[in-house]
PDB file of N, H, CA, C and O in Angstrom:
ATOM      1  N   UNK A   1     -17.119 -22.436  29.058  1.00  0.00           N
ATOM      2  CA  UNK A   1     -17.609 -22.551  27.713  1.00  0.00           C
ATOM      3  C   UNK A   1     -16.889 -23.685  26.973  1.00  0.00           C
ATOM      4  O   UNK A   1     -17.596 -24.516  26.401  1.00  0.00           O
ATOM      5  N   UNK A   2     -15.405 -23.818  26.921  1.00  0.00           N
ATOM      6  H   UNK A   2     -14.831 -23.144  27.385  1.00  0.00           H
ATOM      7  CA  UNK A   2     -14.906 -24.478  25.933  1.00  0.00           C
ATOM      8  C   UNK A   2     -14.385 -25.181  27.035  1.00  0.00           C
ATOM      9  O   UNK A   2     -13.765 -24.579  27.913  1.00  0.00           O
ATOM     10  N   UNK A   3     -14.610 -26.623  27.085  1.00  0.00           N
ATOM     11  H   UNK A   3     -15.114 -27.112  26.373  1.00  0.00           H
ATOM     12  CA  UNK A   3     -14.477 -27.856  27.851  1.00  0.00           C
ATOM     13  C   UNK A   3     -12.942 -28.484  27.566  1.00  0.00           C
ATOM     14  O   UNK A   3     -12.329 -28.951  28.525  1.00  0.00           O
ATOM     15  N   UNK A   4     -12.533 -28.485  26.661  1.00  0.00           N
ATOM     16  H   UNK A   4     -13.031 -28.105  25.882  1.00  0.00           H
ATOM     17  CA  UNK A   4     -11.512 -29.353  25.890  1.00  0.00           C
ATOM     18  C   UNK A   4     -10.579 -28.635  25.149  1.00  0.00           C
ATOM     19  O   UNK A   4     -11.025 -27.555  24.761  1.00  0.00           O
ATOM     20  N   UNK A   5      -9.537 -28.854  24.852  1.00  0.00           N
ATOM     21  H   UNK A   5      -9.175 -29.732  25.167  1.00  0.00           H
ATOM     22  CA  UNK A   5      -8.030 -27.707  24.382  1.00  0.00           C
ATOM     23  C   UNK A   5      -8.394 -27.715  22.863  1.00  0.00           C
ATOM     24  O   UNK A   5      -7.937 -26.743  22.262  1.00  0.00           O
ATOM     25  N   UNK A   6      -8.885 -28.315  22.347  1.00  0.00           N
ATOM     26  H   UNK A   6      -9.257 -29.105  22.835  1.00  0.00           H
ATOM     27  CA  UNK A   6      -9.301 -28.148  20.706  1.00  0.00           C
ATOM     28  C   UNK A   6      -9.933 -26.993  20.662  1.00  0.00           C
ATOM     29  O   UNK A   6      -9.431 -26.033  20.077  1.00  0.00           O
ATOM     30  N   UNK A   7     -11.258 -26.917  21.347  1.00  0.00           N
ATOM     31  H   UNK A   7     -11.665 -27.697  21.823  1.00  0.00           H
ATOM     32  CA  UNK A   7     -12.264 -25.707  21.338  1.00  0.00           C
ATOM     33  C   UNK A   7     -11.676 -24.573  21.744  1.00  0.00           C
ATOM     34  O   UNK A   7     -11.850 -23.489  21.187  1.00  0.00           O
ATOM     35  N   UNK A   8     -10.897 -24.777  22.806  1.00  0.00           N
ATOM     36  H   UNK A   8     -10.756 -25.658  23.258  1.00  0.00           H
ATOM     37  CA  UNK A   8     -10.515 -23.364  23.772  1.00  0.00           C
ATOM     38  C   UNK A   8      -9.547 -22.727  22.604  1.00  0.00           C
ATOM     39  O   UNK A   8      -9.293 -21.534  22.769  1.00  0.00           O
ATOM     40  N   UNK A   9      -9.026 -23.299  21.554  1.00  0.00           N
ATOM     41  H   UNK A   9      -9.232 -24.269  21.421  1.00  0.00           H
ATOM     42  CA  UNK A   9      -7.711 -23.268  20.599  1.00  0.00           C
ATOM     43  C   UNK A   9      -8.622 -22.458  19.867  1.00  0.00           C
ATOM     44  O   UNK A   9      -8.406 -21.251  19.759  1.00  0.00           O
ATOM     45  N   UNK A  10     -10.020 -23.210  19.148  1.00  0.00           N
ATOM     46  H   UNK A  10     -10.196 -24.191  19.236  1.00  0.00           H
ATOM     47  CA  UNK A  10     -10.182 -22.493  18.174  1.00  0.00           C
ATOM     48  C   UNK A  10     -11.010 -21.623  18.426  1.00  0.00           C
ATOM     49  O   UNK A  10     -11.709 -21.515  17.418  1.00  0.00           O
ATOM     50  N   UNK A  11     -11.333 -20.953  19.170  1.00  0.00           N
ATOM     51  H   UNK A  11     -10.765 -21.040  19.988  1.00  0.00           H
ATOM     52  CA  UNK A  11     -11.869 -19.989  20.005  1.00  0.00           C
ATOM     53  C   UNK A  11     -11.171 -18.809  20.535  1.00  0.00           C
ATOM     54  O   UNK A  11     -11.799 -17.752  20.591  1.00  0.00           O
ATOM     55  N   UNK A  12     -10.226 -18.846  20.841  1.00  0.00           N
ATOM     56  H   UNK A  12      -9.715 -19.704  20.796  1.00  0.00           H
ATOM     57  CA  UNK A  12      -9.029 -18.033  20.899  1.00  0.00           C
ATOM     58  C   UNK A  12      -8.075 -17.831  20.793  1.00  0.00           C
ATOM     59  O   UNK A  12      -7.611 -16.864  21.397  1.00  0.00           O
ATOM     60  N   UNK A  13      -7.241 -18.646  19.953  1.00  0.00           N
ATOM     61  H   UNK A  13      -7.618 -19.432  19.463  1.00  0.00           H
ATOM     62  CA  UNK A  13      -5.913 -18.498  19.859  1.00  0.00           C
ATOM     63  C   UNK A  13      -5.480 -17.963  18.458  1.00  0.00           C
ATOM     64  O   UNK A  13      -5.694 -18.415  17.334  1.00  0.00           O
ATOM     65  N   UNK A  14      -4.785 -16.829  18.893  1.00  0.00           N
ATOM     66  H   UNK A  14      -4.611 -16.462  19.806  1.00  0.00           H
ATOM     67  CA  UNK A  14      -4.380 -16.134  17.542  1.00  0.00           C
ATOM     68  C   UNK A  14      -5.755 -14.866  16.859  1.00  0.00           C
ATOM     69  O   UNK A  14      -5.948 -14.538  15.688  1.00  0.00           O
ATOM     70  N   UNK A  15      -6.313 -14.522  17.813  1.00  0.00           N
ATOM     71  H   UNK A  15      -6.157 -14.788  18.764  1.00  0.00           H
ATOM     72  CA  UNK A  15      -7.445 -13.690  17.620  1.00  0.00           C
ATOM     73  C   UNK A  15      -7.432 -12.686  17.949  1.00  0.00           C
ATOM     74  O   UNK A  15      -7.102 -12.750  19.133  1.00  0.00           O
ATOM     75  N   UNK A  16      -7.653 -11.214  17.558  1.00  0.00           N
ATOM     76  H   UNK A  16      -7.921 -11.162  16.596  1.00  0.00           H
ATOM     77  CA  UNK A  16      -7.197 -10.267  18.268  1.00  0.00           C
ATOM     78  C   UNK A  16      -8.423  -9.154  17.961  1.00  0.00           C
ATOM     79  O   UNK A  16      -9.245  -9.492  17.110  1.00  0.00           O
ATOM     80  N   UNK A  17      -8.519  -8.385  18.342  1.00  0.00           N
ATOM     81  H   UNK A  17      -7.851  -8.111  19.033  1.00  0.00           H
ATOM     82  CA  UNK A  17      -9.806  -7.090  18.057  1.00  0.00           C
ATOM     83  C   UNK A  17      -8.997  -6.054  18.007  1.00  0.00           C
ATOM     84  O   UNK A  17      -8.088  -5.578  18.688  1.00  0.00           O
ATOM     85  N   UNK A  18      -9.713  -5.763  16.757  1.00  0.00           N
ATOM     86  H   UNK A  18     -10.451  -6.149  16.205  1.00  0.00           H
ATOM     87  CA  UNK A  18      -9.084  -3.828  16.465  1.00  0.00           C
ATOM     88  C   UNK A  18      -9.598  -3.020  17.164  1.00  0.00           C
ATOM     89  O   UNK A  18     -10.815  -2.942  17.327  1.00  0.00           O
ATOM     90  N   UNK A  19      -8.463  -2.036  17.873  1.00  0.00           N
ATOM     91  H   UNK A  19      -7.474  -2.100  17.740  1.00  0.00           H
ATOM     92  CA  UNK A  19      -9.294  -0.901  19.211  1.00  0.00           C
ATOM     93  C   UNK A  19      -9.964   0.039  18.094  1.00  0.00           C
ATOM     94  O   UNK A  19     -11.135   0.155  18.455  1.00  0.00           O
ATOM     95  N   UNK A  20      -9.850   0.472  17.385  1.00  0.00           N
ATOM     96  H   UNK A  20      -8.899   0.378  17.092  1.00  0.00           H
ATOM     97  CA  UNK A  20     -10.556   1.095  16.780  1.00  0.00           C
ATOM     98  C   UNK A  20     -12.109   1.205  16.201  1.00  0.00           C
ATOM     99  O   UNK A  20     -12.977   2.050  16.422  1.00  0.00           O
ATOM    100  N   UNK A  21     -12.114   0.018  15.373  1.00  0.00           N
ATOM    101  H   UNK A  21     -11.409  -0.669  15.193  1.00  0.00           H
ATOM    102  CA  UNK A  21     -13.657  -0.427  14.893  1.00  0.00           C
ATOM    103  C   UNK A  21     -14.364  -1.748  15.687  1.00  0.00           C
ATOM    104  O   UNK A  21     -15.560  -1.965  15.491  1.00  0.00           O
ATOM    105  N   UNK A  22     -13.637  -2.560  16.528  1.00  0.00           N
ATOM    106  H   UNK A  22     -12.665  -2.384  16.688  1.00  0.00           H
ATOM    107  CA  UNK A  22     -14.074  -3.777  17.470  1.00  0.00           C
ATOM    108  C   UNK A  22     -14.148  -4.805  16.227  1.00  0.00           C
ATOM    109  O   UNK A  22     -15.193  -5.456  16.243  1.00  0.00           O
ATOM    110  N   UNK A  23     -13.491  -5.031  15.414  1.00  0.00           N
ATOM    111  H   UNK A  23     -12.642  -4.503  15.401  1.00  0.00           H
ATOM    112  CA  UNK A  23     -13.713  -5.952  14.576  1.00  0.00           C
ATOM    113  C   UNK A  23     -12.852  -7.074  14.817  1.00  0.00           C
ATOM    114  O   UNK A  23     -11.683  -6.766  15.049  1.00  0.00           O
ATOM    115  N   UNK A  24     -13.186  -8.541  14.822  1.00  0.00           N
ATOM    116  H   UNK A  24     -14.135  -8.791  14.633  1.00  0.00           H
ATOM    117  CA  UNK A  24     -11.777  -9.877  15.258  1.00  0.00           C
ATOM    118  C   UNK A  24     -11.396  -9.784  14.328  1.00  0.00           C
ATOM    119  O   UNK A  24     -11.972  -9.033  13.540  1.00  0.00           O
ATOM    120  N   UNK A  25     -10.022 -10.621  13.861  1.00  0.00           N
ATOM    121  H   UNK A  25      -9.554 -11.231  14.501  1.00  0.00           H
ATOM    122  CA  UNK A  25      -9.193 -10.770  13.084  1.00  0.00           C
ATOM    123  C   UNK A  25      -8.535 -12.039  13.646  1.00  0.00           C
ATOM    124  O   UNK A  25      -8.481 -12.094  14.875  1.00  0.00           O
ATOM    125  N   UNK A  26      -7.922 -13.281  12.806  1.00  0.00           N
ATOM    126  H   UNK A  26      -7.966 -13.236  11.808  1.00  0.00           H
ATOM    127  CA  UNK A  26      -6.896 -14.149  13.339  1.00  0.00           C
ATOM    128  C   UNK A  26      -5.760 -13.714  12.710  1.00  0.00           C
ATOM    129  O   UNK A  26      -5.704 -13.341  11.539  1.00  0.00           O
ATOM    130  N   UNK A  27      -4.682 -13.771  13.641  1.00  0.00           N
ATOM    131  H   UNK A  27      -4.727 -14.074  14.593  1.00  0.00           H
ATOM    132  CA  UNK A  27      -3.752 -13.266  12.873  1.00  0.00           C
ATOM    133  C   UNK A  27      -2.044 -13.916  13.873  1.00  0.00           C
ATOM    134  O   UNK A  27      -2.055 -14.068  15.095  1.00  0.00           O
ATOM    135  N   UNK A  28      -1.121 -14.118  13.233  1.00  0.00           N
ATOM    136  H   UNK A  28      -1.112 -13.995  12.241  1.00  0.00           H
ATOM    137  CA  UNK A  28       0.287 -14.720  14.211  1.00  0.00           C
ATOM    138  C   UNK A  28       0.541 -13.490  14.969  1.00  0.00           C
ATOM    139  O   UNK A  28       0.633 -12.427  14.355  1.00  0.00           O
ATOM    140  N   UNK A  29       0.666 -13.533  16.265  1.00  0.00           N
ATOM    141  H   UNK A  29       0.591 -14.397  16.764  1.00  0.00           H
ATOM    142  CA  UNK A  29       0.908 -12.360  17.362  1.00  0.00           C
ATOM    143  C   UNK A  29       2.386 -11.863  16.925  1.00  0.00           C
ATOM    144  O   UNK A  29       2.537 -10.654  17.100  1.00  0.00           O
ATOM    145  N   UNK A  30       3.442 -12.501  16.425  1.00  0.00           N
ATOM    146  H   UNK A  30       3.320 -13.483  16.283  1.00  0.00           H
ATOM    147  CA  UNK A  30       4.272 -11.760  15.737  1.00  0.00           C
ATOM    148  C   UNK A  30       4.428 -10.562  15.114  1.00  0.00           C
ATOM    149  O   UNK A  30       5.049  -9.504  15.227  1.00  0.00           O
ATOM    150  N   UNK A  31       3.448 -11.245  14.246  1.00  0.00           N
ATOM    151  H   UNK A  31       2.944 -12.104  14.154  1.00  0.00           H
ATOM    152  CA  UNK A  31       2.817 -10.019  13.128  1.00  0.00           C
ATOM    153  C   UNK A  31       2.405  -8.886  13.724  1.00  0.00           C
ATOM    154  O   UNK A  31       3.011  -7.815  13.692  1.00  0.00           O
ATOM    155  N   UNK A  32       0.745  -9.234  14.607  1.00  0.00           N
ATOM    156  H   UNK A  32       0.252 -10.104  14.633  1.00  0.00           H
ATOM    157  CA  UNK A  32       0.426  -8.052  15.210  1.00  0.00           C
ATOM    158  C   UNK A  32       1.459  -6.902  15.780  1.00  0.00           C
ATOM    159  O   UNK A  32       1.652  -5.712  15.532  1.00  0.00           O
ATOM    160  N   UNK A  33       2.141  -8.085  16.859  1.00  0.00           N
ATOM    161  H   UNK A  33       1.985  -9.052  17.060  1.00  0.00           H
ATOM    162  CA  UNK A  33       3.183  -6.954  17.731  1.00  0.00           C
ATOM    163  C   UNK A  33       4.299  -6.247  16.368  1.00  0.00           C
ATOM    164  O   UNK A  33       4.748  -5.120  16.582  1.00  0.00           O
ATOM    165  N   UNK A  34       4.496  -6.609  15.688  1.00  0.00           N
ATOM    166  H   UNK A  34       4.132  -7.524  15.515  1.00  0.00           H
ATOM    167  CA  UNK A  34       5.408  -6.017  14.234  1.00  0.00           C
ATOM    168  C   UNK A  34       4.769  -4.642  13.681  1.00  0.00           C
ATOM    169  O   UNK A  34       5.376  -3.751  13.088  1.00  0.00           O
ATOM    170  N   UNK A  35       3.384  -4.682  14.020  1.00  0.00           N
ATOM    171  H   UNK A  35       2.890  -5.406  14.501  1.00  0.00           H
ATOM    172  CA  UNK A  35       2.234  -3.937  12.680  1.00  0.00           C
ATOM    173  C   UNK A  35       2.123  -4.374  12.012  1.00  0.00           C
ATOM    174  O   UNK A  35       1.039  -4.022  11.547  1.00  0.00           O
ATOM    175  N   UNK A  36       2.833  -5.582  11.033  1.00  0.00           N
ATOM    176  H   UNK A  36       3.714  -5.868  11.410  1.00  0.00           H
ATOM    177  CA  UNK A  36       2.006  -5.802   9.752  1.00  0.00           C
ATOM    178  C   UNK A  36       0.436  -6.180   8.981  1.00  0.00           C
ATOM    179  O   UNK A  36       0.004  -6.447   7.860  1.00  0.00           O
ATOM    180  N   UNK A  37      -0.052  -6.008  10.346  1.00  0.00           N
ATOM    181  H   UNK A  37       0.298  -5.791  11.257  1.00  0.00           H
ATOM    182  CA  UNK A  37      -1.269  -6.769  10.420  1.00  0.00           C
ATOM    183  C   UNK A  37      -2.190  -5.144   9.971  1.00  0.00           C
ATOM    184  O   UNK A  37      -2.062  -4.143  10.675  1.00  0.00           O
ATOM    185  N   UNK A  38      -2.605  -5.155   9.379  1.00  0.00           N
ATOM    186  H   UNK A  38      -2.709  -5.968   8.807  1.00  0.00           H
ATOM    187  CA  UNK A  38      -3.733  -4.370   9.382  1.00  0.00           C
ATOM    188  C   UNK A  38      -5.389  -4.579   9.315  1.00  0.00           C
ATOM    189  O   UNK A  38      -5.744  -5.564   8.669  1.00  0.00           O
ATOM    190  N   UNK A  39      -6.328  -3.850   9.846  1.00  0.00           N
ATOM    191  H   UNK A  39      -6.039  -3.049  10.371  1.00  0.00           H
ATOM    192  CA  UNK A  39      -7.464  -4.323  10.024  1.00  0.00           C
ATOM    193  C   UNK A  39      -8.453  -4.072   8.757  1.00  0.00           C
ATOM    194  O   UNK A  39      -8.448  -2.942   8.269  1.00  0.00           O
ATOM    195  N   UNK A  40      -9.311  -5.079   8.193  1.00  0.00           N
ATOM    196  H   UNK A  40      -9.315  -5.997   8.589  1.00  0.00           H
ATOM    197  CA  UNK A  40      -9.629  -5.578   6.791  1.00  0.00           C
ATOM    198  C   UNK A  40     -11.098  -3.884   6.903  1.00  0.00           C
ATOM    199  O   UNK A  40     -11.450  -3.210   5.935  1.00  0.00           O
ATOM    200  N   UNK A  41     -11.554  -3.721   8.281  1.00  0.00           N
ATOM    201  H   UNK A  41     -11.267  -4.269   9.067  1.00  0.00           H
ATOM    202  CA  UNK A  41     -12.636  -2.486   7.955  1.00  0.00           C
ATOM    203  C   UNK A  41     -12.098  -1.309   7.925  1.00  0.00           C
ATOM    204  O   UNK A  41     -12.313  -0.549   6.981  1.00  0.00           O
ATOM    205  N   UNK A  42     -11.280  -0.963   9.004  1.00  0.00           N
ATOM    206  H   UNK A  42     -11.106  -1.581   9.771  1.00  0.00           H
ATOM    207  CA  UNK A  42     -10.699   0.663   8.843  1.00  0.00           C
ATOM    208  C   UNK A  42      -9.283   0.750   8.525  1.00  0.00           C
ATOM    209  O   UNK A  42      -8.859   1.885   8.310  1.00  0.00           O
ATOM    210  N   UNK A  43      -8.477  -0.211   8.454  1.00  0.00           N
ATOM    211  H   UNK A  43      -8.822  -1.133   8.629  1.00  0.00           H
ATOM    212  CA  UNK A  43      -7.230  -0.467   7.993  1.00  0.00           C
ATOM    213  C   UNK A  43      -6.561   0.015   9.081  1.00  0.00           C
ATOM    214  O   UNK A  43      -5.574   0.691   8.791  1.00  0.00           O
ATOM    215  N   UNK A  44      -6.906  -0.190  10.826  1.00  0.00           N
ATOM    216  H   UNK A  44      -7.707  -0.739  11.062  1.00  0.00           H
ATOM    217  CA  UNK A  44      -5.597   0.486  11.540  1.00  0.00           C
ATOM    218  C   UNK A  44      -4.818  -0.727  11.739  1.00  0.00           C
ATOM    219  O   UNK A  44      -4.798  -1.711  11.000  1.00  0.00           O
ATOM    220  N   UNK A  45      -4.096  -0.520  12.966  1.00  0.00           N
ATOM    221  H   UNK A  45      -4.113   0.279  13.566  1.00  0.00           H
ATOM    222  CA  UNK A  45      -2.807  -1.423  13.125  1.00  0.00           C
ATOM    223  C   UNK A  45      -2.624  -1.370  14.582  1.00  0.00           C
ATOM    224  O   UNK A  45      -1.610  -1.559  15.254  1.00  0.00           O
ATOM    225  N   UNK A  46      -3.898  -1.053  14.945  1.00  0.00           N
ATOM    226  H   UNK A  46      -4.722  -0.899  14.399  1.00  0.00           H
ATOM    227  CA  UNK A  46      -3.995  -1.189  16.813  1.00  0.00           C
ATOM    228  C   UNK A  46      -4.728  -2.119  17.183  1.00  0.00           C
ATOM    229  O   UNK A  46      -5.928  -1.925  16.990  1.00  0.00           O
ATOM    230  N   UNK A  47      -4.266  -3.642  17.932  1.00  0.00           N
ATOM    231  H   UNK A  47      -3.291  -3.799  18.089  1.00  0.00           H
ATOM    232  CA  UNK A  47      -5.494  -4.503  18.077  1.00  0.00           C
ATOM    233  C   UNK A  47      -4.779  -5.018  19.834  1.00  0.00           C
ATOM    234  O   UNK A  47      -3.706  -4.743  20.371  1.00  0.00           O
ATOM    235  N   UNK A  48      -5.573  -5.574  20.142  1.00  0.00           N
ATOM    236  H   UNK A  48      -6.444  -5.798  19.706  1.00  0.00           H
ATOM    237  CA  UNK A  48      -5.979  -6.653  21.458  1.00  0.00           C
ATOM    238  C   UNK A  48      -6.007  -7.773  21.792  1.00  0.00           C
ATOM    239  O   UNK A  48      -6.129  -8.241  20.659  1.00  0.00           O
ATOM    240  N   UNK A  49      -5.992  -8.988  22.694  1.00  0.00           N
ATOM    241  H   UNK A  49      -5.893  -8.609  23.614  1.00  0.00           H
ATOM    242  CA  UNK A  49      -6.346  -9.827  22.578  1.00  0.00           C
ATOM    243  C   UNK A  49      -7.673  -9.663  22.898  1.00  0.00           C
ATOM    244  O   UNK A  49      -8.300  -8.849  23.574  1.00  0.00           O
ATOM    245  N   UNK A  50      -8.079 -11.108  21.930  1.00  0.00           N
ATOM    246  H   UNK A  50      -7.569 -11.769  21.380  1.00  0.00           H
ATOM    247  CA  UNK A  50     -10.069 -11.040  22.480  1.00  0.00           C
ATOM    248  C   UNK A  50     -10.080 -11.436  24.333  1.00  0.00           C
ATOM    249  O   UNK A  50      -9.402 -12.289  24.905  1.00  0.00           O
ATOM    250  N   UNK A  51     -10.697 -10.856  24.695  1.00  0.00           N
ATOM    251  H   UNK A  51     -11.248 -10.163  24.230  1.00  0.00           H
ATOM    252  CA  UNK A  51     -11.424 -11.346  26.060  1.00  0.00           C
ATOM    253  C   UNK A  51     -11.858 -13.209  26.359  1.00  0.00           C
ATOM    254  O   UNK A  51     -12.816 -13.642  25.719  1.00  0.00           O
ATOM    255  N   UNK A  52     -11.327 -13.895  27.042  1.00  0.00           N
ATOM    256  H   UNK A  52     -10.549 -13.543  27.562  1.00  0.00           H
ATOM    257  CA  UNK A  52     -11.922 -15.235  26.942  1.00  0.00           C
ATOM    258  C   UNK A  52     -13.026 -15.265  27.818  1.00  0.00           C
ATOM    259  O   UNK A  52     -13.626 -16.315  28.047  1.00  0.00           O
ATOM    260  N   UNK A  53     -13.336 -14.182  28.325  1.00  0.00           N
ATOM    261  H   UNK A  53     -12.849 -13.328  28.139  1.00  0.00           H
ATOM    262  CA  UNK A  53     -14.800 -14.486  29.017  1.00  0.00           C
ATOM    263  C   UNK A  53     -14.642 -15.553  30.462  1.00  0.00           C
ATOM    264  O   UNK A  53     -13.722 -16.370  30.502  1.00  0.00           O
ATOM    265  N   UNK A  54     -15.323 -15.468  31.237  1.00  0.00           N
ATOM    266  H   UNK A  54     -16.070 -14.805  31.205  1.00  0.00           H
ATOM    267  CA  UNK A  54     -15.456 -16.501  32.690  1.00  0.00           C
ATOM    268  C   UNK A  54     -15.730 -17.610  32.488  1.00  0.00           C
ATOM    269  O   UNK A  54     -15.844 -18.398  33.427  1.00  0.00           O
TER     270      UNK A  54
END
């Protein structure tokens, strides 16, 4: 899909999905792994990285 390190960047880096509602979020993996991150639909604090797909 993403040919070139610009795209592949802004496509996934720093993106994460809440296990809860499947919603993305960008967010510093710091944060996430900390909790401070909470999710903007159900407000949890459990997320993922997105999948980059094949």
């Amino acid at each position: 899909m993403a040919k070139f390190p610009e795209a592949a960047a802004r496509l996934h880096k720093n993106i994460f999905v809440c296990r809860k509602c499947k919603t993305k979020m960008r967010a510093n993996i710091q944060k996430i792994m900390l909790k401070k991150v909470s999710c903007r639909k159900c407000q949890g604090k459990a997320f993922r990285p997105i999948k980059k797909g094949k």
